[in-house]
C-alpha positions in Angstrom: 27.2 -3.7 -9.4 26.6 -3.4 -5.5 25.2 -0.3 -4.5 24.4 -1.9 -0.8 26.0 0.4 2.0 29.0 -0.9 3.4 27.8 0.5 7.1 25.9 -2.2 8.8 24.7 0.4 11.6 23.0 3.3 10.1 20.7 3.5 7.1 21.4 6.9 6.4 24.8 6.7 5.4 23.2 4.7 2.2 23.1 7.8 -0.1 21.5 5.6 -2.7 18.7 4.9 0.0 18.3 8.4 1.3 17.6 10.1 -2.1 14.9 7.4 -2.8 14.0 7.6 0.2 13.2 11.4 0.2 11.9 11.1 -2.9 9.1 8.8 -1.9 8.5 11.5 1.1 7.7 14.0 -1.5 5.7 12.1 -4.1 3.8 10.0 -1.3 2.9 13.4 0.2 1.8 15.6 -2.3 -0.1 12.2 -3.5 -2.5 12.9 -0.7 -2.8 16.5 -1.1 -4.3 15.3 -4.4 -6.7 13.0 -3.2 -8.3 15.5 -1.0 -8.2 18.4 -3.8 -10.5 15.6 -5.9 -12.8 14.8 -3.3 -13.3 18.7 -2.7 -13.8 19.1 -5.9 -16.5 16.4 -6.6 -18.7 17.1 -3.4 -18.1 20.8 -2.7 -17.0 22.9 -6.0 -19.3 20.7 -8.9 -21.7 19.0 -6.5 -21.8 15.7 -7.7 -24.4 13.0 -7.4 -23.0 10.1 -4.7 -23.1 7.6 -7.4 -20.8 9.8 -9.3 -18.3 10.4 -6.5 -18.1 6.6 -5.7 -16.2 6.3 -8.9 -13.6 8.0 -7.6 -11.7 5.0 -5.8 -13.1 2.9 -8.7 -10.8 4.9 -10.9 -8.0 4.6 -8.5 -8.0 1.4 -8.5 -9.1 -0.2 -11.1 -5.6 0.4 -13.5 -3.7 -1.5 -10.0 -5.9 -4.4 -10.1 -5.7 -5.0 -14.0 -2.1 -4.1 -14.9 0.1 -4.3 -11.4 1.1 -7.7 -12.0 2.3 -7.1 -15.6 3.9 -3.6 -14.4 5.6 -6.1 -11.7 7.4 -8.2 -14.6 8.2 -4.9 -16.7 9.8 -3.6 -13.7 12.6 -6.7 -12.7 13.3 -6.6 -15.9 14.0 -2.8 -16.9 15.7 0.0 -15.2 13.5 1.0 -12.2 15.1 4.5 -11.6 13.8 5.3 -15.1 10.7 3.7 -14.8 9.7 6.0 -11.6 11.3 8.9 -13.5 8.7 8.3 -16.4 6.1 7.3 -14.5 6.7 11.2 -12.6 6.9 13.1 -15.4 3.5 12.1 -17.0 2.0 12.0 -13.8 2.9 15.7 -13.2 1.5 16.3 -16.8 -1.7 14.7 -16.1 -1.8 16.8 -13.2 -1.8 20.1 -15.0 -4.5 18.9 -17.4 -6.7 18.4 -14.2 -6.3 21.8 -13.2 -7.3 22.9 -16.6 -10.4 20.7 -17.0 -13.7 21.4 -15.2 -15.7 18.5 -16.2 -16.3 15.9 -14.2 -16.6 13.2 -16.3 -13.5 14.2 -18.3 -11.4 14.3 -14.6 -12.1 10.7 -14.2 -11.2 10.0 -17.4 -7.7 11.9 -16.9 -7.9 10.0 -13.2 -8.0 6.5 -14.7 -5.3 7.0 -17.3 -2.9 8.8 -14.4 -3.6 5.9 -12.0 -2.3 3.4 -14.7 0.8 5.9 -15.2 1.7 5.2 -11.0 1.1 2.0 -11.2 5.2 0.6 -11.3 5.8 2.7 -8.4 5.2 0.4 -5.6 6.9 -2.6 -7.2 9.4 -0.1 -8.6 9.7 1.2 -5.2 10.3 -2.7 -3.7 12.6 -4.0 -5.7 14.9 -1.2 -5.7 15.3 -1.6 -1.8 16.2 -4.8 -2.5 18.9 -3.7 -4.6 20.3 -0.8 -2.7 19.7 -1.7 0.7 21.8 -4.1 3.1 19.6 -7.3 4.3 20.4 -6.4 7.9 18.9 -2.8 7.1 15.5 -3.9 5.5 13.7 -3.1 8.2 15.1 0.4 8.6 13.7 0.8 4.8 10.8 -0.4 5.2 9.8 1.1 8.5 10.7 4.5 7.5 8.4 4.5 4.0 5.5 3.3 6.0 6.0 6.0 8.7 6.1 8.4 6.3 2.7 6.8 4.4 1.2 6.9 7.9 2.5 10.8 8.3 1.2 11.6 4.5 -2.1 10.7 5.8 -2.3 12.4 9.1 -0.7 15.5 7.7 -1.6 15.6 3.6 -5.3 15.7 4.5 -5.4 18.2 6.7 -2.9 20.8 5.2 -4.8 19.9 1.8 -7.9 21.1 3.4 -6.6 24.4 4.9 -4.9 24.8 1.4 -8.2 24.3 -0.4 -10.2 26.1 2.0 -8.2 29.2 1.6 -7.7 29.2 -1.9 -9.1 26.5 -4.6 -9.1 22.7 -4.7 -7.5 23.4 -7.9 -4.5 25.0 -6.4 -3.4 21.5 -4.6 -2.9 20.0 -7.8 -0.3 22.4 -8.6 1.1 21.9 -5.5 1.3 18.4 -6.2 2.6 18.9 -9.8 5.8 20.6 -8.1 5.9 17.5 -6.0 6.4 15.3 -8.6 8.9 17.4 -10.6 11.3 17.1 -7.1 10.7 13.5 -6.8 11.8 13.2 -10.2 14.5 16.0 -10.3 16.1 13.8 -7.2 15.6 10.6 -9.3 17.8 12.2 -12.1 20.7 12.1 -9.8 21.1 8.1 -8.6 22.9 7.8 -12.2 23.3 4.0 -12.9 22.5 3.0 -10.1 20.1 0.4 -11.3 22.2 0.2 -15.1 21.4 -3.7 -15.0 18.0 -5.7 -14.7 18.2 -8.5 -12.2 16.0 -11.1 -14.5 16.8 -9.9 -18.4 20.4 -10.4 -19.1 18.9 -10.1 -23.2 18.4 -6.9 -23.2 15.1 -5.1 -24.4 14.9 -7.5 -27.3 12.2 -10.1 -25.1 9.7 -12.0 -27.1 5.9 -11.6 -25.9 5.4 -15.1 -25.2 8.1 -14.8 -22.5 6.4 -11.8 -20.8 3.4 -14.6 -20.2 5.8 -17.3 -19.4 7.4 -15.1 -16.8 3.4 -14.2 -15.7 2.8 -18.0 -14.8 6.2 -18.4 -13.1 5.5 -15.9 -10.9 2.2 -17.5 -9.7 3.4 -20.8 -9.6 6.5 -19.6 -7.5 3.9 -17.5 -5.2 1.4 -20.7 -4.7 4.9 -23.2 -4.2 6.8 -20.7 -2.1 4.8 -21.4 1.8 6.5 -18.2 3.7 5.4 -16.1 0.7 1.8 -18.2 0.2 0.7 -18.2 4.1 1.8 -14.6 4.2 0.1 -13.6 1.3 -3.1 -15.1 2.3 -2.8 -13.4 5.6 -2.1 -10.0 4.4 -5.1 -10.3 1.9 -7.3 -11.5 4.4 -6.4 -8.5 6.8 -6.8 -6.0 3.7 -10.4 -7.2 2.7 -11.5 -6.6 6.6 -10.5 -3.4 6.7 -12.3 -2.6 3.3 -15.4 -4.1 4.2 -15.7 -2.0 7.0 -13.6 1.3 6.3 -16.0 3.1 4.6 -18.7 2.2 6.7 -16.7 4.0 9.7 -19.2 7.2 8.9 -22.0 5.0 8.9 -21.3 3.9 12.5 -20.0 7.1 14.1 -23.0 8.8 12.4 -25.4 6.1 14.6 -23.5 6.4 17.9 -22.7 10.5 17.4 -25.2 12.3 15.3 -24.3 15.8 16.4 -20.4 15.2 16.9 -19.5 14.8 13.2 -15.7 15.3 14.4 -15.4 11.6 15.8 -14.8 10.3 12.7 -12.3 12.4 12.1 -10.1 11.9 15.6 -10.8 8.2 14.9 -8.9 8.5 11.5 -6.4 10.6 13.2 -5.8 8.0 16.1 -5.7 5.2 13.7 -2.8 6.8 11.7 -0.9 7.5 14.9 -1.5 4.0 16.4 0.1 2.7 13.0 3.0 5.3 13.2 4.2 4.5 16.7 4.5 1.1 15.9 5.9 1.5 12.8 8.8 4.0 15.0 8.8 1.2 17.3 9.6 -1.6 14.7 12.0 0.5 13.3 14.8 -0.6 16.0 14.4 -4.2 14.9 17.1 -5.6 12.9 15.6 -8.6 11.9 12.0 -10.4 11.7 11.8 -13.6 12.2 8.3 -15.5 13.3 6.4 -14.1 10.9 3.3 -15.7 11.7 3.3 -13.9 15.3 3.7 -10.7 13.8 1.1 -11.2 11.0 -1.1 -12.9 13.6 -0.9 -10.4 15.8 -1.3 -7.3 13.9 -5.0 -9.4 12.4 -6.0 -9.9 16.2 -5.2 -6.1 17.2 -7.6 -5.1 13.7 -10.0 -7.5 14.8 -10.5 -6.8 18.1 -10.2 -3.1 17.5 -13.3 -3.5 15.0 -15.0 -5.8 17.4 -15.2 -2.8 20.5 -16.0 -0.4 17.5 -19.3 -2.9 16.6 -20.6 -2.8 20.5 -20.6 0.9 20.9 -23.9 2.1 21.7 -25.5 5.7 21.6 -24.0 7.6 24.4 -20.6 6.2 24.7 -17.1 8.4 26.4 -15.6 9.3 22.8 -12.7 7.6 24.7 -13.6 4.2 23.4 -14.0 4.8 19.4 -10.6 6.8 19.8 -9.2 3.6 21.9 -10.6 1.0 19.2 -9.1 3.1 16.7 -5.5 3.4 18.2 -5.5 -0.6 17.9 -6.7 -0.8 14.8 -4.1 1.3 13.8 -0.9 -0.3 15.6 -2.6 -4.0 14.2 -2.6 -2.4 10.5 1.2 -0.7 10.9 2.6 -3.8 11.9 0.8 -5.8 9.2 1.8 -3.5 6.7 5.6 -3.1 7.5 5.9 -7.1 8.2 4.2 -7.7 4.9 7.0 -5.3 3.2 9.5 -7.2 4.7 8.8 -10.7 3.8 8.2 -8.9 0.2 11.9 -7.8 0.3 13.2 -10.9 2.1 11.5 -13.7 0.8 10.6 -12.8 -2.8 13.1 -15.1 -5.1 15.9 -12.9 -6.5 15.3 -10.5 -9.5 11.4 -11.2 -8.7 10.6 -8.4 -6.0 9.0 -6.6 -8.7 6.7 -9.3 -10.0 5.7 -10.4 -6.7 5.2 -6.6 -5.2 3.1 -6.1 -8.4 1.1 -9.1 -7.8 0.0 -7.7 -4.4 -0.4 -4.6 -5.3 -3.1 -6.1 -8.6 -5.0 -8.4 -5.8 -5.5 -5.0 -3.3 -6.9 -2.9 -6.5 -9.0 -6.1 -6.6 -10.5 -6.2 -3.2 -10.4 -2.3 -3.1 -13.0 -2.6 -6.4 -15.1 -5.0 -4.5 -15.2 -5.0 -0.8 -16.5 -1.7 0.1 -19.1 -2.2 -2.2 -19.4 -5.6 -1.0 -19.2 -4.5 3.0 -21.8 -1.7 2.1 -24.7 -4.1 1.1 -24.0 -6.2 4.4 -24.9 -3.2 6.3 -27.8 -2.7 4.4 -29.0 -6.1 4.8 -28.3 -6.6 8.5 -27.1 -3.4 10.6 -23.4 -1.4 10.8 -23.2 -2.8 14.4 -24.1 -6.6 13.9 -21.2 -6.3 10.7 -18.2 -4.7 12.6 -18.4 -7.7 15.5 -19.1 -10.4 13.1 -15.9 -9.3 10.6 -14.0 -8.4 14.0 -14.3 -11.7 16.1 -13.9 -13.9 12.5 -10.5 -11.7 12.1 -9.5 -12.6 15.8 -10.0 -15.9 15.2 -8.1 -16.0 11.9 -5.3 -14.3 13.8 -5.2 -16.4 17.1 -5.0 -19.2 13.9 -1.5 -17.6 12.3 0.0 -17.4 15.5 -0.9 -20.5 17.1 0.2 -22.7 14.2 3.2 -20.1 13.1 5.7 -23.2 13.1 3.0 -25.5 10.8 1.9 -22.6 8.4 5.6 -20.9 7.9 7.3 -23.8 7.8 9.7 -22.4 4.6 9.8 -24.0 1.2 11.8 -22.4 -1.7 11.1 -22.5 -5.2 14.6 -23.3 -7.7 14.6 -21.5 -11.3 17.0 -23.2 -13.6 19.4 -20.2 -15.5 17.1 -20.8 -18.4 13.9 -20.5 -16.7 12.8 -23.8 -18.3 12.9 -25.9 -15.0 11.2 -25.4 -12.2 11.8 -27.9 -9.3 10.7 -27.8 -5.7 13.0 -28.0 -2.2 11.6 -27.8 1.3 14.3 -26.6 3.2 12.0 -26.4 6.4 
């Protein structure tokens, strides 16, 4: 079945596309009115202990790191629509048992088990785009769910607050449970839409050696496929910056601004609209082609950004933190829709899912281990000498993706015979 719009122009005459497409918008921002309702929670209702609260990202994203791949492989094979649907429902469950709970140790408990629940969602998310959407309208798709992921957290974080501050924490996790119940209510009506899996023609009826059979294809197709390879390495390599020194943003402003808390805040809030004007921007493309330029460019904009951060000094026009800010944020919009376009373009057919997942489990990685990682650096040396060093090694790693673009994305595609047993090699570069 083809579900792809027949209108080459406009992405919103894909009805398929639009309900997903609004029910991301709902899900992704009530997700964030839940993330501040927990942080409120921990540090201003039950006055937690730091160690305690630090657990909270743990717990986020621990279930992506361990299970996304798998989820990836679960998802091309099964019907995605009812996979999000699922994955909704217990979410929005889980929810309510946080509002009842008041424990803390028994919330990250409930945390854990809910993040492994929404863990199919972004590879769910992929490789129905794939499916629904028109090549020549990828971008569209992907440039609208990353403006809205940069809206969620300009907007979700701040209407979560006022929420919280006038009523209870509590109360956003009911707002959130509602949410979810429209996300999933809108799911209900795309029907068949995704009736067939793109990689199981056996049905359900799959042996578990297969499952790990299918788990090494997918790495041997990632590490033989160069565009997906090169770009993956990239992306990774952009991610772990910005999680070395994302948390340590508090750290710095607190050094340069000890009695103007608020930096920090229209820092955050300059990043997110530096990545959402780009991401607008993008958004007219049809196509991307060079990726290495793109991905280069978007590690030399983070870099540099981090590197003016690094040589503030005490006394500084707040202009400059809001400046280095605004780059970091157009570098880390264009990385991240780029990134979600190569996903969608360049993943092998029926494997969006797989390789989506397989991102998504090396992120919950880093995300366990660089800010933990970036936070002992700073202990060691100072916040200053560790934003220029990580900024000028990510310009240089960037000036490296664009300079040799032609070399490093030279393409090479990866054949699967129909019954997965063969797997040969063609370099079409």
């Amino acid at each position: 079945m083809n579900n792809k719009a027949n209108d080459n122009h406009t992405i919103w005459k894909n009805h398929t596309y639009v309900k997903l497409f609004i029910s991301y918008t709902i899900s992704t921002m009530g997700s964030f009115f839940d993330m501040i309702a927990v942080m409120l929670l921990f540090s201003y209702v039950w006055q937690s202990e730091p160690w305690i609260i630090a657990l909270i990202p743990v717990v986020y994203a621990f279930p992506h790191a361990l299970f996304s791949q798998f989820a990836g492989i679960y998802v091309d094979k099964n019907n995605k629509v009812k996979i999000m649907l699922i994955a909704d429902i217990l979410t929005a469950v889980l929810t309510i048992i946080l509002f009842l709970i008041s424990s803390p140790w028994m919330v990250l408990v409930i945390l854990l088990i809910r993040s492994t629940c929404t863990i199919v969602h972004f590879p769910s998310q992929q490789a129905l785009i794939r499916k629904v959407v028109d090549p020549d309208l990828i971008t569209k798709a992907v440039t609208l769910n990353g403006a809205v992921n940069q809206l969620s957290k300009i907007i979700g974080p701040f209407l979560g607050a006022s929420i919280a501050t006038a009523f209870s924490p509590k109360i956003i996790f009911v707002v959130y449970v509602v949410a979810l119940l429209i996300s999933a209510c809108i799911l209900l009506t795309l029907g068949n839409v995704d009736s067939q899996s793109d990689s199981n023609k056996n049905g359900s009826g799959e042996k578990v050696d297969s499952i790990w059979k299918t788990w090494r294809e997918g790495w041997y197709l990632l590490f033989h496929t160069k565009v997906l390879f090169i770009s993956f390495c990239f992306a990774l390599i952009a991610f772990t910056a910005i999680q070395f020194v994302d948390a340590q943003y508090a750290v710095l402003f607190r050094e340069v601004y000890p009695n103007n808390p608020s930096v920090l805040g229209w820092a955050m809030s300059s990043a997110g609209l530096g990545a959402l004007l780009i991401i607008l921007f993008l958004n007219r493309l049809q196509q991307v082609r060079k990726y290495g330029w793109y991905l280069g460019s978007s590690i030399v904009l983070i870099g540099c950004g981090f590197t003016i951060n690094g040589l503030l000094e005490v006394g500084f026009n707040i202009l400059w933190p809001i400046i280095a800010s605004l780059i970091v944020g157009i570098g880390v919009g264009i990385f991240s829709v780029v990134h979600s376009y190569i996903l969608q373009m360049e993943s092998p057919k029926g494997k969006v899912g797989q390789m989506s997942g397989m991102y998504n489990s090396l992120t919950g990685i880093i995300l366990l281990a660089a800010p933990i990682t970036g936070g002992i650096l700073v202990q060691w040396f100072n916040v200053f000498i560790i934003f220029q060093v990580i900024g000028v090694t990510i310009v240089l790693i960037g000036v490296i993706g664009i300079t040799l673009e032609k070399k490093l994305w030279k393409s090479e595609t990866i054949h699967i015979s129909s019954d997965h047993e063969e797997l040969s090699q063609v370099d079409v570069g």
